[in-house]
mmCIF file as gemmi writes it, N, C-alpha and C atoms, coordinates in Angstrom:
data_model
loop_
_atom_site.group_PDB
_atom_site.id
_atom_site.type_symbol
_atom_site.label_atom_id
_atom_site.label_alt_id
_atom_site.label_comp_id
_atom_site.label_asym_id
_atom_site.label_entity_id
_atom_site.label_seq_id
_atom_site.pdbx_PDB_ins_code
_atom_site.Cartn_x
_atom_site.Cartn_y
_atom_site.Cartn_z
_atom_site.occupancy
_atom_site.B_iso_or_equiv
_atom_site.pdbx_formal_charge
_atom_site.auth_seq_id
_atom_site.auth_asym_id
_atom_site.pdbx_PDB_model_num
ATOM 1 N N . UNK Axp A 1 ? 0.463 8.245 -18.097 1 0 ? 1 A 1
ATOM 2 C CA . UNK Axp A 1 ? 1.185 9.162 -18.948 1 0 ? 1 A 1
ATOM 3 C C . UNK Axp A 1 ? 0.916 10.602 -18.515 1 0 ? 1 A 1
ATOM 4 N N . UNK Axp A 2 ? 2.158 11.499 -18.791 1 0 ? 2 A 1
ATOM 5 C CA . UNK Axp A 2 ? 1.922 12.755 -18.511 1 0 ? 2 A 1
ATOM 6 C C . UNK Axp A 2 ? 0.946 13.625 -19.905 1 0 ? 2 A 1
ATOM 7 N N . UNK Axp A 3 ? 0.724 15.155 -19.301 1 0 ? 3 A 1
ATOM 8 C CA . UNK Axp A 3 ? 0.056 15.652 -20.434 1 0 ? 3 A 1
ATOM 9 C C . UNK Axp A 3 ? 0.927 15.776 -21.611 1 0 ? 3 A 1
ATOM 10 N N . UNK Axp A 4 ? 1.994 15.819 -21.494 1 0 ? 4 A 1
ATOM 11 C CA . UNK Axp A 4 ? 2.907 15.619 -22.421 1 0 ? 4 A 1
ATOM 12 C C . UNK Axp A 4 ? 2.962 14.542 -23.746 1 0 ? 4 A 1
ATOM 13 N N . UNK Axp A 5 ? 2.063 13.4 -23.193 1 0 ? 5 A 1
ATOM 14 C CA . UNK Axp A 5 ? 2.185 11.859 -23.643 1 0 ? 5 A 1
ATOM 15 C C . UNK Axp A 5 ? 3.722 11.165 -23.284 1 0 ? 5 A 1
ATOM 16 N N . UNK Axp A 6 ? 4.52 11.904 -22.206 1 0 ? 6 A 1
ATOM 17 C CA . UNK Axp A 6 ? 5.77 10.378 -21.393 1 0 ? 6 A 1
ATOM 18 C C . UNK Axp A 6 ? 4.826 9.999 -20.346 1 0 ? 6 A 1
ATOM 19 N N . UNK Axp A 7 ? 5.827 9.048 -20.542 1 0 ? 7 A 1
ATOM 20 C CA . UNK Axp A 7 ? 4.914 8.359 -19.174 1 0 ? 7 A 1
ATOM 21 C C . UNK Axp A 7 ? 6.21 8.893 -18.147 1 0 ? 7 A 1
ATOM 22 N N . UNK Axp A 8 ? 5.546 8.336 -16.723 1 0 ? 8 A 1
ATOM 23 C CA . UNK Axp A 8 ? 6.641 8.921 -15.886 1 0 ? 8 A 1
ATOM 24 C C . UNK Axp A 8 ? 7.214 7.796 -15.2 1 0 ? 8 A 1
ATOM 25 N N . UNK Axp A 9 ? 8.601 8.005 -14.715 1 0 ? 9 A 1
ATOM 26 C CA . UNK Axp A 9 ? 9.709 7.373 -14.514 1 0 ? 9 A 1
ATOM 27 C C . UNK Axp A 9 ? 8.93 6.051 -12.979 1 0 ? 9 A 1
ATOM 28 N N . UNK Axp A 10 ? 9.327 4.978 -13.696 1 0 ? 10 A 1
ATOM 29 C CA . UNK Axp A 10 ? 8.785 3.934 -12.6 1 0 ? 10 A 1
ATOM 30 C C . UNK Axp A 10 ? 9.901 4.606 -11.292 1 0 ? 10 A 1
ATOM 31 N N . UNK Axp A 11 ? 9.037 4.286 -10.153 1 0 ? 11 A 1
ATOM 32 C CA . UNK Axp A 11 ? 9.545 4.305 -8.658 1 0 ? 11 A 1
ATOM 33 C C . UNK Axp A 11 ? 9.793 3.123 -8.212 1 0 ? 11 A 1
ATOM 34 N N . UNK Axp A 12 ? 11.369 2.558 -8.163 1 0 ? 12 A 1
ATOM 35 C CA . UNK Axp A 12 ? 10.939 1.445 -7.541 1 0 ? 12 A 1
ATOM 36 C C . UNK Axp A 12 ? 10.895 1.08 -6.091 1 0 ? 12 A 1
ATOM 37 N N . UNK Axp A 13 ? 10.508 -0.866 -5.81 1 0 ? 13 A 1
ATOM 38 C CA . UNK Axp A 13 ? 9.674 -0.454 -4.693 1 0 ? 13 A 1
ATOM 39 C C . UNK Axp A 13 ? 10.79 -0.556 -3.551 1 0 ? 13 A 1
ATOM 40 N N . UNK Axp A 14 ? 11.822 -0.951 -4.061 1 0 ? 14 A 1
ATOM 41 C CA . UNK Axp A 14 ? 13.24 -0.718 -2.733 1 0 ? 14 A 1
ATOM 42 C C . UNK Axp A 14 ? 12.897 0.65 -2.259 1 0 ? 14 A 1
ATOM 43 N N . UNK Axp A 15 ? 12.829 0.554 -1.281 1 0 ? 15 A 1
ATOM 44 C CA . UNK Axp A 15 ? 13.296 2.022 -0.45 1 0 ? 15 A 1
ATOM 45 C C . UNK Axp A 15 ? 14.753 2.628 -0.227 1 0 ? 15 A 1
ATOM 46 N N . UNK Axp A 16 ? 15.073 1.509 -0.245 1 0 ? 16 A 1
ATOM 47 C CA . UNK Axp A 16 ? 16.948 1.326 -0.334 1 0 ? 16 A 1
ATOM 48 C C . UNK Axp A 16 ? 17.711 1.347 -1.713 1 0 ? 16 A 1
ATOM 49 N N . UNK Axp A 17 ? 16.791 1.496 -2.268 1 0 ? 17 A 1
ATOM 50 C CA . UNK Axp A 17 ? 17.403 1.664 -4.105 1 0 ? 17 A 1
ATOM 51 C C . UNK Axp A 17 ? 18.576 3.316 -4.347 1 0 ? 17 A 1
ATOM 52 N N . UNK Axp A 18 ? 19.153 3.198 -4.492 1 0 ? 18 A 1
ATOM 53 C CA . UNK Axp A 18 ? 20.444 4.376 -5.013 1 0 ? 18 A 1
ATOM 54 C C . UNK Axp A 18 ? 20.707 4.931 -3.493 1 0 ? 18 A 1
ATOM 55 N N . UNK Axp A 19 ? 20.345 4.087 -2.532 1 0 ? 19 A 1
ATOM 56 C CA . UNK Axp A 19 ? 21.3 4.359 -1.2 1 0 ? 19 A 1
ATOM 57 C C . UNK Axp A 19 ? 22.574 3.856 -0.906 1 0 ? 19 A 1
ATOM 58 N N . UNK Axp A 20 ? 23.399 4.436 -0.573 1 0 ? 20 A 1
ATOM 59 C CA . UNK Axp A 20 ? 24.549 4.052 -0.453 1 0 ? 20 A 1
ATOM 60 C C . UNK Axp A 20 ? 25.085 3.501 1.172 1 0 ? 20 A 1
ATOM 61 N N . UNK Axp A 21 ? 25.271 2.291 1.396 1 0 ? 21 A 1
ATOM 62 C CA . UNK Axp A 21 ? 25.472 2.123 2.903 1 0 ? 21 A 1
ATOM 63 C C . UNK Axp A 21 ? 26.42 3.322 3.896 1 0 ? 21 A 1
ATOM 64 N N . UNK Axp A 22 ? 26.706 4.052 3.301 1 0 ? 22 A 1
ATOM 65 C CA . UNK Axp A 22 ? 27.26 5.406 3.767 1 0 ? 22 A 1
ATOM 66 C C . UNK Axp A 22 ? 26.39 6.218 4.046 1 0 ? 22 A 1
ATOM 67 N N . UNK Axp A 23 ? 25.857 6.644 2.947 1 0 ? 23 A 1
ATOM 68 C CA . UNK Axp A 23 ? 24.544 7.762 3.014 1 0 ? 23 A 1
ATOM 69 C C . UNK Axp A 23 ? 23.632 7.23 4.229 1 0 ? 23 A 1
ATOM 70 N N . UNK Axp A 24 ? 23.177 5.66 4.118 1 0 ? 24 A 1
ATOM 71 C CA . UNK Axp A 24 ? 22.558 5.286 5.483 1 0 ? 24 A 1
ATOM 72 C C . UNK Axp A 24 ? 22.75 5.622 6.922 1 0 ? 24 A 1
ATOM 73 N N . UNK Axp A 25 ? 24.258 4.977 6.728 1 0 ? 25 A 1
ATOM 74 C CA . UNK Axp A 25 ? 24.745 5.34 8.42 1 0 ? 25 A 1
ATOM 75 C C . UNK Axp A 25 ? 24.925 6.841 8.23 1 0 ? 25 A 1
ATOM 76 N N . UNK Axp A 26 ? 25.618 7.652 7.334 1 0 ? 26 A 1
ATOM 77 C CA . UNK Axp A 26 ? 25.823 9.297 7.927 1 0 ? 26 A 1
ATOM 78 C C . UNK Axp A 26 ? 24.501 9.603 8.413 1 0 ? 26 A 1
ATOM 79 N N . UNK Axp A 27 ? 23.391 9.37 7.706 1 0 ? 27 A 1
ATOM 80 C CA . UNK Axp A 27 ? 22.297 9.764 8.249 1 0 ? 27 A 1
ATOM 81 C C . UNK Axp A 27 ? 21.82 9.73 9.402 1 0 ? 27 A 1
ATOM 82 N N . UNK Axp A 28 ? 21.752 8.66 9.638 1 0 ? 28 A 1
ATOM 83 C CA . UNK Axp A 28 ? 21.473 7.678 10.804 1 0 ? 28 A 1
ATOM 84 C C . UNK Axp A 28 ? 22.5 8.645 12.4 1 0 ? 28 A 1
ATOM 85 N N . UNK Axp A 29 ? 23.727 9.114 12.071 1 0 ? 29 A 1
ATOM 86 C CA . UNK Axp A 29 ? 24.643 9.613 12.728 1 0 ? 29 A 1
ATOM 87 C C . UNK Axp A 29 ? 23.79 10.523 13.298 1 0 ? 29 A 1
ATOM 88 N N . UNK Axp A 30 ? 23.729 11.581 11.879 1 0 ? 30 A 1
ATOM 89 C CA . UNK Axp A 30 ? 23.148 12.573 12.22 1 0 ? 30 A 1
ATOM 90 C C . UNK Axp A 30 ? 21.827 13.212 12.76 1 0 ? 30 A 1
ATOM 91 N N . UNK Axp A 31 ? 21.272 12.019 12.569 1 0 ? 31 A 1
ATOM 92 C CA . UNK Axp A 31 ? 19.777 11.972 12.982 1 0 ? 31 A 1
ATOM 93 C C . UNK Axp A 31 ? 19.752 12.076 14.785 1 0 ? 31 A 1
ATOM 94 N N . UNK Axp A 32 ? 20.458 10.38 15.122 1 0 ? 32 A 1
ATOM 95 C CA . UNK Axp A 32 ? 19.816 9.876 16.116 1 0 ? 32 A 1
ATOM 96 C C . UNK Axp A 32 ? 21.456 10.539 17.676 1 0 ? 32 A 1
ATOM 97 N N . UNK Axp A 33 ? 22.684 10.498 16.644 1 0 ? 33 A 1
ATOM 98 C CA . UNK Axp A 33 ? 23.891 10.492 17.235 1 0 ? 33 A 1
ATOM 99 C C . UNK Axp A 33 ? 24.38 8.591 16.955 1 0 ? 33 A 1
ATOM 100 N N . UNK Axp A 34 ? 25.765 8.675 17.911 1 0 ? 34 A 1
ATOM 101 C CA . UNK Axp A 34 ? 26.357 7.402 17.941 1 0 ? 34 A 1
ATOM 102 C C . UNK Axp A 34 ? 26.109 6.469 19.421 1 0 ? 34 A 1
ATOM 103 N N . UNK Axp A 35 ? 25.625 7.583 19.855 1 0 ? 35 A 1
ATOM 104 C CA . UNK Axp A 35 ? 24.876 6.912 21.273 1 0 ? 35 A 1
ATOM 105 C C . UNK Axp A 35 ? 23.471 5.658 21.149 1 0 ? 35 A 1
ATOM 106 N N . UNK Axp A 36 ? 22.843 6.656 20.53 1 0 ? 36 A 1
ATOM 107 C CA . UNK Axp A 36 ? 21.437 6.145 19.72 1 0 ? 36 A 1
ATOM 108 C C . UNK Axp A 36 ? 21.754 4.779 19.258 1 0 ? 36 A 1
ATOM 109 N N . UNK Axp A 37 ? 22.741 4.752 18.405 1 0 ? 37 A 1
ATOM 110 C CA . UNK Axp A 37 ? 23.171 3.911 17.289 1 0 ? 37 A 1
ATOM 111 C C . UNK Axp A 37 ? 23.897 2.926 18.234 1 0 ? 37 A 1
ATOM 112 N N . UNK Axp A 38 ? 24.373 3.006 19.207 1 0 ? 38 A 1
ATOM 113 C CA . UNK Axp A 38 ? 24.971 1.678 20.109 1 0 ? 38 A 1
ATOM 114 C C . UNK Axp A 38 ? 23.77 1.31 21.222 1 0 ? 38 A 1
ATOM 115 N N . UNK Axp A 39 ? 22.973 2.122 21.244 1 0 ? 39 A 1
ATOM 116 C CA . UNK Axp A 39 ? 21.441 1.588 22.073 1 0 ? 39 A 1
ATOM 117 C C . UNK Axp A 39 ? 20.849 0.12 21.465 1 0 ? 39 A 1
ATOM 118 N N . UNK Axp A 40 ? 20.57 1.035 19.734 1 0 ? 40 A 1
ATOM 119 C CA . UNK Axp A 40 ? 19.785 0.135 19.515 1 0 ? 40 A 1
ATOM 120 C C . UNK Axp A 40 ? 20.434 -0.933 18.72 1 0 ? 40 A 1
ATOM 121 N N . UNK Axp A 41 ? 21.933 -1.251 18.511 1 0 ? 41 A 1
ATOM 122 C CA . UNK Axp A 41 ? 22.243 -2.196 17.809 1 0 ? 41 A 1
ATOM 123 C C . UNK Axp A 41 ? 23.552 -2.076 18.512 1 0 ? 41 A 1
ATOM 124 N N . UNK Axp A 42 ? 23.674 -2.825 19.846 1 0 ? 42 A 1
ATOM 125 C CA . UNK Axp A 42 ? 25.328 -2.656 20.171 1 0 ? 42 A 1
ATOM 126 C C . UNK Axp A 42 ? 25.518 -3.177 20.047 1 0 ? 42 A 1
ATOM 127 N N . UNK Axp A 43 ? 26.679 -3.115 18.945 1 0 ? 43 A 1
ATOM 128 C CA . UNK Axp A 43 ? 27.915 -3.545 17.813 1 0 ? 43 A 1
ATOM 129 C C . UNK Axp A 43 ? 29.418 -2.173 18.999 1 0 ? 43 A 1
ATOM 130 N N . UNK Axp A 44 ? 30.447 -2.743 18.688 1 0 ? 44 A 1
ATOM 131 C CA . UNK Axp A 44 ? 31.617 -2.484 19.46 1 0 ? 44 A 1
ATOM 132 C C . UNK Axp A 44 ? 32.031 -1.135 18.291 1 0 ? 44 A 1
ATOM 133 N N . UNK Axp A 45 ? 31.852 -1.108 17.103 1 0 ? 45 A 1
ATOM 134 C CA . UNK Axp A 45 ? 32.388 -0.017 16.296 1 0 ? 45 A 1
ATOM 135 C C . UNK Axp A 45 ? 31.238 0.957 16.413 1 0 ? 45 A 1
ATOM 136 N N . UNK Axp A 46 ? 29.954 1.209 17.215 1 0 ? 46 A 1
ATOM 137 C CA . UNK Axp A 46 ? 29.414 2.174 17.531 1 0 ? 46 A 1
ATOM 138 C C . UNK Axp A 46 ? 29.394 2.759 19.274 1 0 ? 46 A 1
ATOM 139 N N . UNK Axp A 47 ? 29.845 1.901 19.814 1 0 ? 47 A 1
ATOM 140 C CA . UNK Axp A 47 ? 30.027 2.349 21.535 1 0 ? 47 A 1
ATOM 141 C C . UNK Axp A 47 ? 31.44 2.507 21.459 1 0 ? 47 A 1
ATOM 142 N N . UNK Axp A 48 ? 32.995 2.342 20.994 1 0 ? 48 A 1
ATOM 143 C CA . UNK Axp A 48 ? 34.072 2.782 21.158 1 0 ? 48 A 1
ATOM 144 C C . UNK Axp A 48 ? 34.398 3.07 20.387 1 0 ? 48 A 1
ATOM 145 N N . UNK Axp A 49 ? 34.724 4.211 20.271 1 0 ? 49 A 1
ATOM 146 C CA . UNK Axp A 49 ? 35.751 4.99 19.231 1 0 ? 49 A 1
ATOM 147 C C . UNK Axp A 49 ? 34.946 5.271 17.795 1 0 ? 49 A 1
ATOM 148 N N . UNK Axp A 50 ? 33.273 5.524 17.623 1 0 ? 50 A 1
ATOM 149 C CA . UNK Axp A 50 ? 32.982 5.222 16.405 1 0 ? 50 A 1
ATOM 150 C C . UNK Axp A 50 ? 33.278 6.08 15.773 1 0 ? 50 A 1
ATOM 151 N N . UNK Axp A 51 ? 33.447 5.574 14.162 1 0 ? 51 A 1
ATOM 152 C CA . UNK Axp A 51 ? 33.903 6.556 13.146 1 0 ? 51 A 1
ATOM 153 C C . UNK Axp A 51 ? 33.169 5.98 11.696 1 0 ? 51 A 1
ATOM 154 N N . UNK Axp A 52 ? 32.925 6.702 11.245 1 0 ? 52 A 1
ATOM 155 C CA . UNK Axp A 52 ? 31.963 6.208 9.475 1 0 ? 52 A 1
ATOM 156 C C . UNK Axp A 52 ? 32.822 5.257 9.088 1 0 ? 52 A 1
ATOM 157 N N . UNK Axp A 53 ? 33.674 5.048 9.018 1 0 ? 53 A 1
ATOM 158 C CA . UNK Axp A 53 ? 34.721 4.086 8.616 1 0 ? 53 A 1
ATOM 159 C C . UNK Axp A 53 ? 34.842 2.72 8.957 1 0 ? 53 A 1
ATOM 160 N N . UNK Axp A 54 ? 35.164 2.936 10.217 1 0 ? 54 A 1
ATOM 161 C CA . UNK Axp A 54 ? 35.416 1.399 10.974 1 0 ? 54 A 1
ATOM 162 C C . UNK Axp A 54 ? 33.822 0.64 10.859 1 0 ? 54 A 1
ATOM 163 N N . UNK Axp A 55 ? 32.937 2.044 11.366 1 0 ? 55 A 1
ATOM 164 C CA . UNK Axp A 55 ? 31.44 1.195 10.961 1 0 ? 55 A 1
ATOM 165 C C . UNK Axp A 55 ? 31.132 0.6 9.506 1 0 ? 55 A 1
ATOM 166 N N . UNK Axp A 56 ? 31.496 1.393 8.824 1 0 ? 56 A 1
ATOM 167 C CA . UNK Axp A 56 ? 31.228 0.797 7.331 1 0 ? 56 A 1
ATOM 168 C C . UNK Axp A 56 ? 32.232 -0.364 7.027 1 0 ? 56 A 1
ATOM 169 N N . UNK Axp A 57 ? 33.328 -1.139 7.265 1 0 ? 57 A 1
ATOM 170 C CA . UNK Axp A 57 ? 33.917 -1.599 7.116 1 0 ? 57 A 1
ATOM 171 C C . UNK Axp A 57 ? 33.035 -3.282 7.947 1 0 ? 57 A 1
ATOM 172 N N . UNK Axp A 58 ? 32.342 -3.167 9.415 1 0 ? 58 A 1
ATOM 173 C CA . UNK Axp A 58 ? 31.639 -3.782 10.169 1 0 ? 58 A 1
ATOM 174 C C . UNK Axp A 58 ? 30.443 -4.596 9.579 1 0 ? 58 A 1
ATOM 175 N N . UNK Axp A 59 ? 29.966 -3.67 8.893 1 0 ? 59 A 1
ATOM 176 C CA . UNK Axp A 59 ? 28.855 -3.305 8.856 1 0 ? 59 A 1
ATOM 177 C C . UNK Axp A 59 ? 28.752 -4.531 7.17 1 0 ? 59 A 1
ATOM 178 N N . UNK Axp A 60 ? 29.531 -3.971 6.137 1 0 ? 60 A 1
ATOM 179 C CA . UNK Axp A 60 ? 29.612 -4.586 5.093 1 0 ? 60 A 1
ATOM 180 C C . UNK Axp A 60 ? 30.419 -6.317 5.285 1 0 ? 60 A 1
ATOM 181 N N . UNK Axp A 61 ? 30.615 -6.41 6.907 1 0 ? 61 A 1
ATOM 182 C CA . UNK Axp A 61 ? 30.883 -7.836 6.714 1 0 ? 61 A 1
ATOM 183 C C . UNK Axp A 61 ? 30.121 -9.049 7.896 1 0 ? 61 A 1
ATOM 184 N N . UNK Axp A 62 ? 28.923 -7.752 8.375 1 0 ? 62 A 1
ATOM 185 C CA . UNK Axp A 62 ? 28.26 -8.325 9.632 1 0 ? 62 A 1
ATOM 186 C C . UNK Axp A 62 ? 26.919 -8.367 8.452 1 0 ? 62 A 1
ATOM 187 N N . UNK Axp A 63 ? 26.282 -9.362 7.664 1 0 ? 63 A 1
ATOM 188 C CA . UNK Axp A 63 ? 24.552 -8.595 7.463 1 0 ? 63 A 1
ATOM 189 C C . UNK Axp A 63 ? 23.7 -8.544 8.338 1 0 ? 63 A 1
ATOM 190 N N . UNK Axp A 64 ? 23.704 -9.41 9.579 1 0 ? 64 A 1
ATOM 191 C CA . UNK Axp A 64 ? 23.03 -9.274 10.213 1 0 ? 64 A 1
ATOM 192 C C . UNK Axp A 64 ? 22.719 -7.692 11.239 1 0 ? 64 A 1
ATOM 193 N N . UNK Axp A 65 ? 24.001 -7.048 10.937 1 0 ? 65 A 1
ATOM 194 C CA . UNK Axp A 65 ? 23.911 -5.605 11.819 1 0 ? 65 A 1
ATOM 195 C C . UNK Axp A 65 ? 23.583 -4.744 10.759 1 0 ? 65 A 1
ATOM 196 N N . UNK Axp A 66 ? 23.962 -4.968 9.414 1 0 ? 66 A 1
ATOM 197 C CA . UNK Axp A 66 ? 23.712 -4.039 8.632 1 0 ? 66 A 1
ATOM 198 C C . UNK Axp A 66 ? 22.175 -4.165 8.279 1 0 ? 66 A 1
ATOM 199 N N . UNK Axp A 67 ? 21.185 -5.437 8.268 1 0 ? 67 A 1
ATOM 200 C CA . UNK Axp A 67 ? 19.91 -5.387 8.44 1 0 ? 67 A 1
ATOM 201 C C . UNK Axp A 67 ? 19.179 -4.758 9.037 1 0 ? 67 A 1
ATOM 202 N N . UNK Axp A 68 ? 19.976 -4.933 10.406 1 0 ? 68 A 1
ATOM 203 C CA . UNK Axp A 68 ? 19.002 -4.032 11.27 1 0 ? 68 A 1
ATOM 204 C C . UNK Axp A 68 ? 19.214 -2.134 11.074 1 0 ? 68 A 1
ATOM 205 N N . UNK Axp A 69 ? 20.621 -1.794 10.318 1 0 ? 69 A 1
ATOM 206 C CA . UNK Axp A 69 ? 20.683 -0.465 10.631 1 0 ? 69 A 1
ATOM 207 C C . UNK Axp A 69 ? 19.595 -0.194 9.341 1 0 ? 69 A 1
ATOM 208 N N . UNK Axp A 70 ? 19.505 -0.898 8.368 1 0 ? 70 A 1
ATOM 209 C CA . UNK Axp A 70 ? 18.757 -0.635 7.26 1 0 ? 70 A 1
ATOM 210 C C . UNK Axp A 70 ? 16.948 -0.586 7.267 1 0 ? 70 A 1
ATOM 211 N N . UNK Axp A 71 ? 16.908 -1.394 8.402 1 0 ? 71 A 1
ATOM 212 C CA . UNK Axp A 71 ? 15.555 -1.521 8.077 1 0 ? 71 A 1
ATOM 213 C C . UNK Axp A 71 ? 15.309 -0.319 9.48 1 0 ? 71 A 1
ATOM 214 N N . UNK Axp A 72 ? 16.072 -0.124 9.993 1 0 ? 72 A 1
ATOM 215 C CA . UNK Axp A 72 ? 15.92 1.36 10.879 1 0 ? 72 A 1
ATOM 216 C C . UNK Axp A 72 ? 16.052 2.834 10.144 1 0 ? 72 A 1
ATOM 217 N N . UNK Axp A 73 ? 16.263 2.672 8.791 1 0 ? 73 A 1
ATOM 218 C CA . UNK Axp A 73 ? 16.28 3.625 8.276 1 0 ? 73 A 1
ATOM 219 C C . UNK Axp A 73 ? 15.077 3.686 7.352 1 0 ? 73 A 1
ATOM 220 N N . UNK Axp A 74 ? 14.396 2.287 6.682 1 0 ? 74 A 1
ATOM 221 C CA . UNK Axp A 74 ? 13.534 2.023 5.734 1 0 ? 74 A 1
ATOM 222 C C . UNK Axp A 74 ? 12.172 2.423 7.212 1 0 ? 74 A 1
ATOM 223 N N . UNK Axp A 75 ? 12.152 2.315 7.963 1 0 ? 75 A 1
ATOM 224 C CA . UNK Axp A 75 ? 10.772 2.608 9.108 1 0 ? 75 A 1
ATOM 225 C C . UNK Axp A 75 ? 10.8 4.089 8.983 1 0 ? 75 A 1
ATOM 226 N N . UNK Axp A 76 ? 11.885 4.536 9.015 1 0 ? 76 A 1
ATOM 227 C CA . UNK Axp A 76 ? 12.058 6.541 9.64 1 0 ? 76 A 1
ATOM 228 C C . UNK Axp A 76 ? 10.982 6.685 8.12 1 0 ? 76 A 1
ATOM 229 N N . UNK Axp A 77 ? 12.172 6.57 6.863 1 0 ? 77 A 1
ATOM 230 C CA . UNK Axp A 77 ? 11.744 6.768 5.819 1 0 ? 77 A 1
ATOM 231 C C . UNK Axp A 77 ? 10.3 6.891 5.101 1 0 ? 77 A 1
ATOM 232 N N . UNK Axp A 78 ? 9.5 5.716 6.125 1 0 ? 78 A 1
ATOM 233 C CA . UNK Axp A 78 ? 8.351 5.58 5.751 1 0 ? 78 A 1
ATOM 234 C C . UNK Axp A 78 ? 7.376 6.644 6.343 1 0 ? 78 A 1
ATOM 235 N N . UNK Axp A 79 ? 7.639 7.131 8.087 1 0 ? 79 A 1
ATOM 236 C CA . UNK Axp A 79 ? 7.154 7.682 8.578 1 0 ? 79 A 1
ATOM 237 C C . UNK Axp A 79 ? 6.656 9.085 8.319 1 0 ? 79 A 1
């Protein structure tokens, strides 16, 4: 509890909690580029023509690519 007597707001333990698979990849864009992003997970909507779009569209029907962009963001996050 605070000195107040609230207690304070649980954290939960998702790291990925009120992320939006958008907010992920823009980040991710902007961080590493789209180069980066077809290094380490080449998928065809990040080496041609990528756009937030076509990736998010990929992405929400591949989990296996969207795992990996996620847990590449849950490592940065931690760091």
């Amino acid at each position: 509890m605070s000195e107040t007597g609230e207690s304070q707001p649980v954290r939960p333990k998702d790291p990925l909690h009120g992320v939006t698979l958008e907010v992920l990849l823009t980040t991710l864009v902007e961080r590493h580029g789209w180069r980066e992003l077809a290094e380490r997970i080449p998928v065809r909507c990040f080496m041609f023509g990528p756009s937030i779009t076509s990736s998010l569209k990929f992405l929400r029907k591949t989990p296996w690519a969207r795992k990996k962009l996620e847990d590449w963001f849950v490592f940065e996050a931690r760091r």
